[in-house]
Backbone bond lengths (Angstrom), bond angles and torsions (degrees), N, CA, C in turn:
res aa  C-N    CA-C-N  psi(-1)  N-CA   C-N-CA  omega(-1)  CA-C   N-CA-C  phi
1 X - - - 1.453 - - 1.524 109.25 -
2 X 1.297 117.90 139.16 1.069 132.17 -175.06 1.672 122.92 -86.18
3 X 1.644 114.17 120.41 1.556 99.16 -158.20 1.468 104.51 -91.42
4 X 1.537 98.88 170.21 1.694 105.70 -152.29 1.598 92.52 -88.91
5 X 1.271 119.69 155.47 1.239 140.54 -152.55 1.879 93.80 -98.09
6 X 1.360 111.97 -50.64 1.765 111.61 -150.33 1.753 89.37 -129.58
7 X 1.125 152.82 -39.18 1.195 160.50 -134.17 1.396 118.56 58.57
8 X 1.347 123.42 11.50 1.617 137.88 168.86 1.399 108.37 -80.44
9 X 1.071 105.15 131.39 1.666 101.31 -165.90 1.549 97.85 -86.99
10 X 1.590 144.09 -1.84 1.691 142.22 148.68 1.220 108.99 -87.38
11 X 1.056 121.14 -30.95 1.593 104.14 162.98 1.139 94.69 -64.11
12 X 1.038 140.78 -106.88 1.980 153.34 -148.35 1.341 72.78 -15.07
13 X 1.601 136.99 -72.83 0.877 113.29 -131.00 1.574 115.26 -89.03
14 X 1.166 126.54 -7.95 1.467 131.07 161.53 1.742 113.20 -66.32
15 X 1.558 101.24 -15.40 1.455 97.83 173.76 1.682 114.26 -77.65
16 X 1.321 115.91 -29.60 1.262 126.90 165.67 1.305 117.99 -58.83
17 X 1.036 103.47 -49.35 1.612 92.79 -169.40 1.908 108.00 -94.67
18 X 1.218 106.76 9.95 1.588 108.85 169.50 1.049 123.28 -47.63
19 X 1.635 122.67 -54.03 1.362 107.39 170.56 1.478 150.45 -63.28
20 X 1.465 105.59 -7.71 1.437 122.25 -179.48 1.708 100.35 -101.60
21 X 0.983 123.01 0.89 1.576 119.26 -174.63 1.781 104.50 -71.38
22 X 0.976 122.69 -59.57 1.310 123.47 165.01 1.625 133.52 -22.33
23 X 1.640 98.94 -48.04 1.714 87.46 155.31 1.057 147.44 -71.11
24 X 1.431 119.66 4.79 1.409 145.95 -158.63 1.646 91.35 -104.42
25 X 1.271 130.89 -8.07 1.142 124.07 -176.43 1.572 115.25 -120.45
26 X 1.502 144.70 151.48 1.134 128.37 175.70 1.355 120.45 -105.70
27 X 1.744 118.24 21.87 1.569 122.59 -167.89 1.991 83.44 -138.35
28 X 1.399 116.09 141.61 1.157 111.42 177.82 1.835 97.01 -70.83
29 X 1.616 80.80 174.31 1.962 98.36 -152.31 1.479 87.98 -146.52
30 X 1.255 117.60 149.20 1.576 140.49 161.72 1.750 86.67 -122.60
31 X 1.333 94.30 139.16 1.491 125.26 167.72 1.602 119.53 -141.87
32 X 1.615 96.67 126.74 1.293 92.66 173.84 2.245 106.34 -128.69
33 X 1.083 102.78 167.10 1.951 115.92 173.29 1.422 101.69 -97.29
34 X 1.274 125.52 108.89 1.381 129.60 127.40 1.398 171.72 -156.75
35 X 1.120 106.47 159.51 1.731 117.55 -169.70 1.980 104.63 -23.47
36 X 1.296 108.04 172.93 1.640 108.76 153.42 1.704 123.20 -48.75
37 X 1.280 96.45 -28.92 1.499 85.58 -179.36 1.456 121.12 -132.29
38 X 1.327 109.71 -14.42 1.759 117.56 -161.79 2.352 102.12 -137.99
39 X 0.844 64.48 135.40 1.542 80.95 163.58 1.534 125.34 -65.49
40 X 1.364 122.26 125.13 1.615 119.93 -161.84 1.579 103.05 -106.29
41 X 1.276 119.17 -25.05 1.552 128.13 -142.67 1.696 98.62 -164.84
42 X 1.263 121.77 127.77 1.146 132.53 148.25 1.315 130.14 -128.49
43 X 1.691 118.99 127.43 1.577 96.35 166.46 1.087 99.67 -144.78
44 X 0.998 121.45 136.57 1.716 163.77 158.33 1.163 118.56 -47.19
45 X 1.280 104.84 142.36 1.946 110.49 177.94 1.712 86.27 -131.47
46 X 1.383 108.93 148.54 1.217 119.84 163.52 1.620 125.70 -33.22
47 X 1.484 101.02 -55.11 1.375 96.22 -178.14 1.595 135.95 -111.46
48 X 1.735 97.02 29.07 1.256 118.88 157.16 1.679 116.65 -157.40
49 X 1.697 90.27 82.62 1.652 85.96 -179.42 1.467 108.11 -100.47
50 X 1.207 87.86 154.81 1.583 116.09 -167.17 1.425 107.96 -88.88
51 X 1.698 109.86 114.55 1.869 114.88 -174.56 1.472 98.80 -75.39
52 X 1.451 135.81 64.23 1.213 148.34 148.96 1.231 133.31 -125.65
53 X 1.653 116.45 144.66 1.358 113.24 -179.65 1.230 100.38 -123.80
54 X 1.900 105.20 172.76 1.742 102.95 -175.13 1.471 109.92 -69.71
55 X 1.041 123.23 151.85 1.336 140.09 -176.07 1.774 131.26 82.90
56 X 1.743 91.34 -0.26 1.263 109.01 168.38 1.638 113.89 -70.59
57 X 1.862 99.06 142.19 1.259 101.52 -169.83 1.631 111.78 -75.82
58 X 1.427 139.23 140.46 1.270 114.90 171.70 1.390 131.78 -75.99
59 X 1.712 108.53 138.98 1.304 114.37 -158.52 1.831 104.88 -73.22
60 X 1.371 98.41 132.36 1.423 132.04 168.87 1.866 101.49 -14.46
61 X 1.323 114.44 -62.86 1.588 135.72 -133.99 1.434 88.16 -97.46
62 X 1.345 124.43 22.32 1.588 106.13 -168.19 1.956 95.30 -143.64
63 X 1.754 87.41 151.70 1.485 93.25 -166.87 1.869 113.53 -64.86
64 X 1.483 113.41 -13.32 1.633 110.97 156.35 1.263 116.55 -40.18
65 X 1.417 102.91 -64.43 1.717 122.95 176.88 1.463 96.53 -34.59
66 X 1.007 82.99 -79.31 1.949 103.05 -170.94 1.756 109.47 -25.03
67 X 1.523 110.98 -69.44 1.280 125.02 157.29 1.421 141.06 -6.88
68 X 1.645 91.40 -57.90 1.068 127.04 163.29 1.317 138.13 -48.95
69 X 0.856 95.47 -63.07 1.744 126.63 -172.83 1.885 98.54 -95.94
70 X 0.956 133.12 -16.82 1.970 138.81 178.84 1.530 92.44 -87.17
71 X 1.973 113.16 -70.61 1.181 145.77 -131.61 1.377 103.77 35.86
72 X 2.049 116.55 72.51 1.019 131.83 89.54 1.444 160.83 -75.13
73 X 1.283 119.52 171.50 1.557 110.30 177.15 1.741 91.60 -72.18
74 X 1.274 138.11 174.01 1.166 152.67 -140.23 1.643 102.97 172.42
75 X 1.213 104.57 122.31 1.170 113.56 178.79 1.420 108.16 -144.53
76 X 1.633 122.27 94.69 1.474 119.13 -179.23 1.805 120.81 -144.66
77 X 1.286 138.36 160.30 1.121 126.09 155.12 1.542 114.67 -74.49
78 X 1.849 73.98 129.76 1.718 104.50 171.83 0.952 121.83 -109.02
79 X 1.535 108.06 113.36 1.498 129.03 -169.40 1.358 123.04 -60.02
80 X 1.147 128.24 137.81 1.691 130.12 173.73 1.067 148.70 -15.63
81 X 1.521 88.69 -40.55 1.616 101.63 179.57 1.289 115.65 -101.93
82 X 1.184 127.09 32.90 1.220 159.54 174.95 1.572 124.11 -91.50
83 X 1.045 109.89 -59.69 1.510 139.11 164.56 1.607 134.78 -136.22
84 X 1.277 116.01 6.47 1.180 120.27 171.50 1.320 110.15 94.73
85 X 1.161 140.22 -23.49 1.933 141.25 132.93 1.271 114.62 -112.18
86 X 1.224 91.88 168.77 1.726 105.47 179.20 1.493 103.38 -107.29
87 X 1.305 107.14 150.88 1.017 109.17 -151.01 2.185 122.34 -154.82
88 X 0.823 158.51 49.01 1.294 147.16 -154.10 1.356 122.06 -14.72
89 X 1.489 129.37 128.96 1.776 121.86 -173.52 1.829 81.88 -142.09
């Protein structure tokens, strides 16, 4: 059995179904889970990995942040120095 990531029973459960989310899309995708402030879950695709690890706080300059802190959807370019490409979120 697979242990729970946040103790939220939609988080846990977006952690489950993380790995199949990617086929649902036709451009590779990095996906990550997180909390108000820190990152729970990351996974990576070859050709957009994400300069984050778990427990990293999320950076200020990015539409998560943004997300976050609105709780809107957010849709913007995210600049480089952010994560190491730029990228559309």
């Amino acid at each position: 059995m697979m242990a729970n990531i946040s103790g939220n029973e939609l988080m846990d459960s977006f952690d489950k179904v993380l790995p199949y989310l990617p086929i649902l899309f036709d451009n590779d995708i990095s996906l990550s889970i997180i909390d108000t402030k820190k990152y729970l879950k990351i996974q990576n695709c070859e050709a957009l990995p994400l300069k984050a690890d778990i427990g990293d706080p999320v950076p200020t300059g990015g539409a998560a942040f943004e997300a976050l802190k609105t709780g809107n959807v957010i849709i913007k370019d995210v600049p480089k120095e952010l994560y190491g490409m730029e990228f559309k979120l």
